[in-house]
C-alpha positions in Angstrom: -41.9 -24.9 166.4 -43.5 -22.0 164.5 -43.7 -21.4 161.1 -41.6 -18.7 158.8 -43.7 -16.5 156.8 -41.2 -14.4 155.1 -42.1 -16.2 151.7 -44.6 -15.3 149.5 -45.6 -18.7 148.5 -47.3 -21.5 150.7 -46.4 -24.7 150.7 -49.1 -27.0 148.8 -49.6 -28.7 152.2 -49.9 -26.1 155.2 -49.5 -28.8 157.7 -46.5 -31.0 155.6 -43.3 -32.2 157.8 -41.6 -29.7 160.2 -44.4 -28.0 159.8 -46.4 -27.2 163.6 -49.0 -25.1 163.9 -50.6 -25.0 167.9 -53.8 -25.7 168.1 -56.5 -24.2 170.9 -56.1 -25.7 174.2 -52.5 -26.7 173.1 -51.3 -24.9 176.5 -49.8 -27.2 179.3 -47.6 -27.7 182.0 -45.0 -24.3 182.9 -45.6 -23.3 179.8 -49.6 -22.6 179.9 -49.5 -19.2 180.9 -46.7 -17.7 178.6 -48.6 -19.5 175.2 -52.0 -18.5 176.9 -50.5 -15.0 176.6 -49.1 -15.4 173.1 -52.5 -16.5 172.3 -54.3 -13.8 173.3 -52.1 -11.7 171.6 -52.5 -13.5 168.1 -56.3 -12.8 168.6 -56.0 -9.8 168.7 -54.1 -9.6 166.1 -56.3 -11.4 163.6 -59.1 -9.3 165.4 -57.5 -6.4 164.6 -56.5 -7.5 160.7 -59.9 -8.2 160.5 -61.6 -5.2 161.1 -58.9 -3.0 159.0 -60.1 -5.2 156.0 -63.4 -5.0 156.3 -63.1 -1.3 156.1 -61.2 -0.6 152.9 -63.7 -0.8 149.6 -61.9 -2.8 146.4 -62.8 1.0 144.6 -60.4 2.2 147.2 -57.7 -0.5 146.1 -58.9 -0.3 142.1 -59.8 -4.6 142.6 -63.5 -4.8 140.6 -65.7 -5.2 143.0 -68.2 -8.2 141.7 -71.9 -8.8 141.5 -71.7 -11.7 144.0 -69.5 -9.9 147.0 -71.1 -10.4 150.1 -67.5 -9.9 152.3 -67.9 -6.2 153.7 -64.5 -4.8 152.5 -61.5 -6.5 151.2 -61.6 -10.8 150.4 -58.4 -12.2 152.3 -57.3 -13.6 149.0 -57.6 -10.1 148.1 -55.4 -8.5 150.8 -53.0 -11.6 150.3 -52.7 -10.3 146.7 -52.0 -6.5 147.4 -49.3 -7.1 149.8 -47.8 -9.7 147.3 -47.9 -12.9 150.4 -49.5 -16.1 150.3 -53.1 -16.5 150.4 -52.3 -19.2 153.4 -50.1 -17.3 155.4 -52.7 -14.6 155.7 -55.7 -16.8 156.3 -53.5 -18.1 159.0 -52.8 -14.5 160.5 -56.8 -14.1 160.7 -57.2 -17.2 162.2 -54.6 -16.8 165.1 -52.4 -19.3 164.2 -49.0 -19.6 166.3 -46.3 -18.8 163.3 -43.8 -16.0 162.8 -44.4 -13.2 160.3 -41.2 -11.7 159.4 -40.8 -7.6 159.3 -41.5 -7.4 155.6 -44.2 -9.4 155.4 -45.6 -7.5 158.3 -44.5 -4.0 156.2 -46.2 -5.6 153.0 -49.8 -6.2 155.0 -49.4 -2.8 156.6 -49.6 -1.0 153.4 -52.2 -3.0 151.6 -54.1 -2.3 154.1 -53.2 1.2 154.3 -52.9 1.7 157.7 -51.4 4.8 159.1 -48.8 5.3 161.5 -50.8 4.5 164.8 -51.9 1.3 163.0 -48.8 0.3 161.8 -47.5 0.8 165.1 -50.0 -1.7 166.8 -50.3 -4.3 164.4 -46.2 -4.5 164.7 -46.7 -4.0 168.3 -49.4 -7.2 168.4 -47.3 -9.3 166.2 -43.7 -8.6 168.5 -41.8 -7.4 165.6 -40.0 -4.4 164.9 -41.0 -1.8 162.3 -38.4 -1.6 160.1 -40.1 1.9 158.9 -41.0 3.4 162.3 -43.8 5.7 161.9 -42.6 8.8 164.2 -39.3 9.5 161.8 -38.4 8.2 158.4 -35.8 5.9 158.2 -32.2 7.1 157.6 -33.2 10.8 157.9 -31.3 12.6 161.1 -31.7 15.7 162.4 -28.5 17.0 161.0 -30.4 15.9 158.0 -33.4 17.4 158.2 -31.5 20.8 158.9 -29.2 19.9 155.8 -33.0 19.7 153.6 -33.9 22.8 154.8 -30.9 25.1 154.0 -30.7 24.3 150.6 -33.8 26.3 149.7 -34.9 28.1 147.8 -33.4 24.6 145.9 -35.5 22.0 145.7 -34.0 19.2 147.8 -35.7 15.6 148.8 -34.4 12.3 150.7 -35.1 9.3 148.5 -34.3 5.1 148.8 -33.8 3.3 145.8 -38.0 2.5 145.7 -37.9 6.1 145.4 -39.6 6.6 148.1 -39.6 10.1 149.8 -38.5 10.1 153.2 -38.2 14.0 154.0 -38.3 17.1 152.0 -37.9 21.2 152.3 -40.9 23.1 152.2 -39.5 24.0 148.2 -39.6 20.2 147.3 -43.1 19.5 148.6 -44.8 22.5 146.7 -42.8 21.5 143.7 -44.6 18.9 141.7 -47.9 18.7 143.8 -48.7 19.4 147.9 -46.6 16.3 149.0 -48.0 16.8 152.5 -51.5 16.3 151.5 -50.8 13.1 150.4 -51.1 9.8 152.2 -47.8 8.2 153.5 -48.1 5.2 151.2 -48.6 7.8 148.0 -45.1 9.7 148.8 -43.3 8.0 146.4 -42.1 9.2 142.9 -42.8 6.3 140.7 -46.5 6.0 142.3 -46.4 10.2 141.7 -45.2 9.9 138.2 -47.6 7.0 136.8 -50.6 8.0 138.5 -51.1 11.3 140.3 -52.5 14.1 137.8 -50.8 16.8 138.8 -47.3 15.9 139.3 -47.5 14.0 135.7 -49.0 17.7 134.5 -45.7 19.3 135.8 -43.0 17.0 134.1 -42.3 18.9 130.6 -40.8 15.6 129.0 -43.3 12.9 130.8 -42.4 10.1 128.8 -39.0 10.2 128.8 -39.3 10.8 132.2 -41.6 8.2 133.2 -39.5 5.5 131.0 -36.2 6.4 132.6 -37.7 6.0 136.0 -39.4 2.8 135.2 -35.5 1.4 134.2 -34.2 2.8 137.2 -36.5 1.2 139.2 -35.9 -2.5 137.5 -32.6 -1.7 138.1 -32.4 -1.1 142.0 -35.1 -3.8 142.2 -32.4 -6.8 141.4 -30.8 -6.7 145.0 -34.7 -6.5 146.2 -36.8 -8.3 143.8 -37.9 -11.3 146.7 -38.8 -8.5 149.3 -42.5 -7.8 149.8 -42.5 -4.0 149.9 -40.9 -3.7 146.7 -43.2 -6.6 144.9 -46.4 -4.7 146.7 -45.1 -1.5 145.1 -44.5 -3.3 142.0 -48.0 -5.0 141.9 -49.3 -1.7 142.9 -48.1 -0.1 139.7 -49.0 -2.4 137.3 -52.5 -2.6 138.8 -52.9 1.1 138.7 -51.2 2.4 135.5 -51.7 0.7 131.8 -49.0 3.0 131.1 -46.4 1.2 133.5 -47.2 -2.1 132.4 -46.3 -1.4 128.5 -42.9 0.7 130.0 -42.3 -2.0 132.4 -42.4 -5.2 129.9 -39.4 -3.6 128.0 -37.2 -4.5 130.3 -35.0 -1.6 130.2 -32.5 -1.3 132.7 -30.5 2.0 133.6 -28.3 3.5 136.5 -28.8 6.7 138.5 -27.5 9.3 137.1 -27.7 13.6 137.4 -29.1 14.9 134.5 -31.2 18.2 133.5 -35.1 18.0 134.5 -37.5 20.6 133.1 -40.7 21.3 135.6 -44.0 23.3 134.0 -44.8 24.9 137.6 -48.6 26.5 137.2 -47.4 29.5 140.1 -43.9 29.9 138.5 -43.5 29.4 135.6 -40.9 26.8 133.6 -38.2 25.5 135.7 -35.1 24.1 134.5 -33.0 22.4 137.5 -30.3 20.3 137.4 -30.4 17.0 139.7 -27.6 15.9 141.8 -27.8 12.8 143.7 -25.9 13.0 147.6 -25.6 9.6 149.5 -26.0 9.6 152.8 -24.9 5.4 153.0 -23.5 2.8 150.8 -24.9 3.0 147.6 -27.7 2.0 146.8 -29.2 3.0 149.9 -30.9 6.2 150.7 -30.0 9.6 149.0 -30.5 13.6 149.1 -31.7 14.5 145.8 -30.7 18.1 145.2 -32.2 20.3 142.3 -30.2 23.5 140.9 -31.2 25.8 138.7 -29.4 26.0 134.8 -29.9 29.3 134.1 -30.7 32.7 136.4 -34.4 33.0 134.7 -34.8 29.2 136.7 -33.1 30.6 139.9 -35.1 34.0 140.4 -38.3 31.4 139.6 -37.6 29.3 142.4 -36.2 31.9 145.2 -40.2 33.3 144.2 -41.7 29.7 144.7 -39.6 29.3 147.8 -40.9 33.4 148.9 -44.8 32.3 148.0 -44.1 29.0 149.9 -42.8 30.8 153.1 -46.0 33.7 152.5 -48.6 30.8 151.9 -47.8 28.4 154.2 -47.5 25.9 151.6 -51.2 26.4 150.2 -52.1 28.8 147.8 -50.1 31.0 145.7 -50.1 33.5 143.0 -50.8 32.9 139.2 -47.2 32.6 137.2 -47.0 36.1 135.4 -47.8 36.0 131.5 -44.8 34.5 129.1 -43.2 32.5 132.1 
């Protein structure tokens, strides 16, 4: 039988009792051909693994890189870390081994290793799963949606899960904190944003209110999740990355979503103060349009500008805020 890999610890034994794990040449009788396929396939996966590892520096992953590394790219160890799985059930991965990866594990592996949606779609494709995040459209988001995003502007409007996340945005939205479409796919989310990209931190008035209610939103939406990989990668991520996290994070604050008042520092526009309002689109807590309103008229005409400079620009470069803003 094969083996489940949807845990993130190995067994102390890898080969203990109701364990089977085929070994080369294992093929025989009718069933030769189908396993000599399967095979194939697992070698290229591990192939394929392989070569995505050995491309990505530890500066890349901020993992010290050593005096004594003679691995070109990433350790395994290293890559089992990052996507928060067991050391074992990746060696096995790389070594072809006939067991079953689970669709998180395979989601967890895809983003250490920061592949992009092509990638993603062959290493799922190699492994006979199904992405659970397919790379062509973001999950949740329909084109009703996506039309829904757009006519809010000039407000500020984004589709979020509860890993915050960003699934889809209006053009206002994406120039609002930073150029969200510059970014890579595994960076469009708003805790990463918040603890560790310069720019959108320099445009939060209050950062460290901010930052801290965030954090306890996060730990909250993270007790119906905390065994899934994505969500322990993101974590590990983020304590990695951010000093700052870690000292927020070990209070163990805890708090619900809720709409409150948000004060922006935009460098084109000026000070924006915007109301948040949360829209789900599912049960709660699943995936939500995050809507942004202004308080007072000085915050309206500010963003019906941004939203004017963003349609002029094509989301690039814009004017200087005028003086007093």
């Amino acid at each position: 039988m094969s083996v489940d890999v949807s845990r993130t610890q190995a067994p102390t034994d890898p080969r203990g009792p109701g364990t089977h794990v085929a070994a080369p040449g294992d093929e025989g009788g009718s069933r030769g051909a189908a396993r000599g396929g399967g095979a194939a396939r697992r070698a290229e996966l591990a192939a394929f693994l392989r070569s995505r590892r050995e491309r990505i520096t530890p500066e890349q992953v901020r993992l010290p890189r050593g005096s004594r590394r003679r691995t070109p790219g990433l350790r395994r160890e290293e890559v089992a870390q990052l996507a928060a799985v067991g050391v074992t059930w990746y060696t096995w991965l790389e070594q072809a081994r006939d067991i079953h990866v689970s669709p998180q594990v395979l989601d967890a592996v895809a983003r250490a290793l920061m592949l992009d949606g092509a990638e993603r779609s062959h290493l799922f494709s190699l492994a006979g799963s199904v992405d659970p995040l397919p790379g062509t459209e973001c999950t949740g988001v329909t084109e009703g949606m996506w039309q829904v995003l757009h006519q809010l502007s000039p407000f500020p409007a984004v589709v979020q899960n509860s890993r915050f996340d960003i699934l889809a945005h209006n053009r206002v939205y994406g120039q609002l904190m930073c150029d969200l479409d510059a970014l890579p796919k595994e960076d469009r989310n708003c805790m990463w944003l918040a603890f560790t990209h310069p720019e959108w931190r320099s445009r939060v008035v209050d950062l460290d209110n901010t930052a801290r209610l965030m954090a306890a939103k996060f730990r909250a939406s993270m007790a119906e999740h905390v065994a899934e990989p994505a969500w322990k990668a993101l974590l590990a991520r983020l304590s990695e990355a951010s000093p700052e996290f870690r000292e927020v994070w070990a209070r163990h604050e805890v708090v619900r979503p809720s709409s409150n008042t948000k004060v922006f520092r935009h460098p084109q526009v000026g000070l924006l103060q915007l109301s948040a309002t949360s829209l789900w689109t599912g049960p709660n807590p699943g995936p939500k349009v995050l809507a942004y309103t202004p308080v007072d008229e000085a915050s309206r005409e500010r963003l019906e500008r941004l939203d004017r400079l963003v349609r002029r620009e094509g989301a690039r470069s814009v004017e200087p805020a005028p003086a007093g803003a």
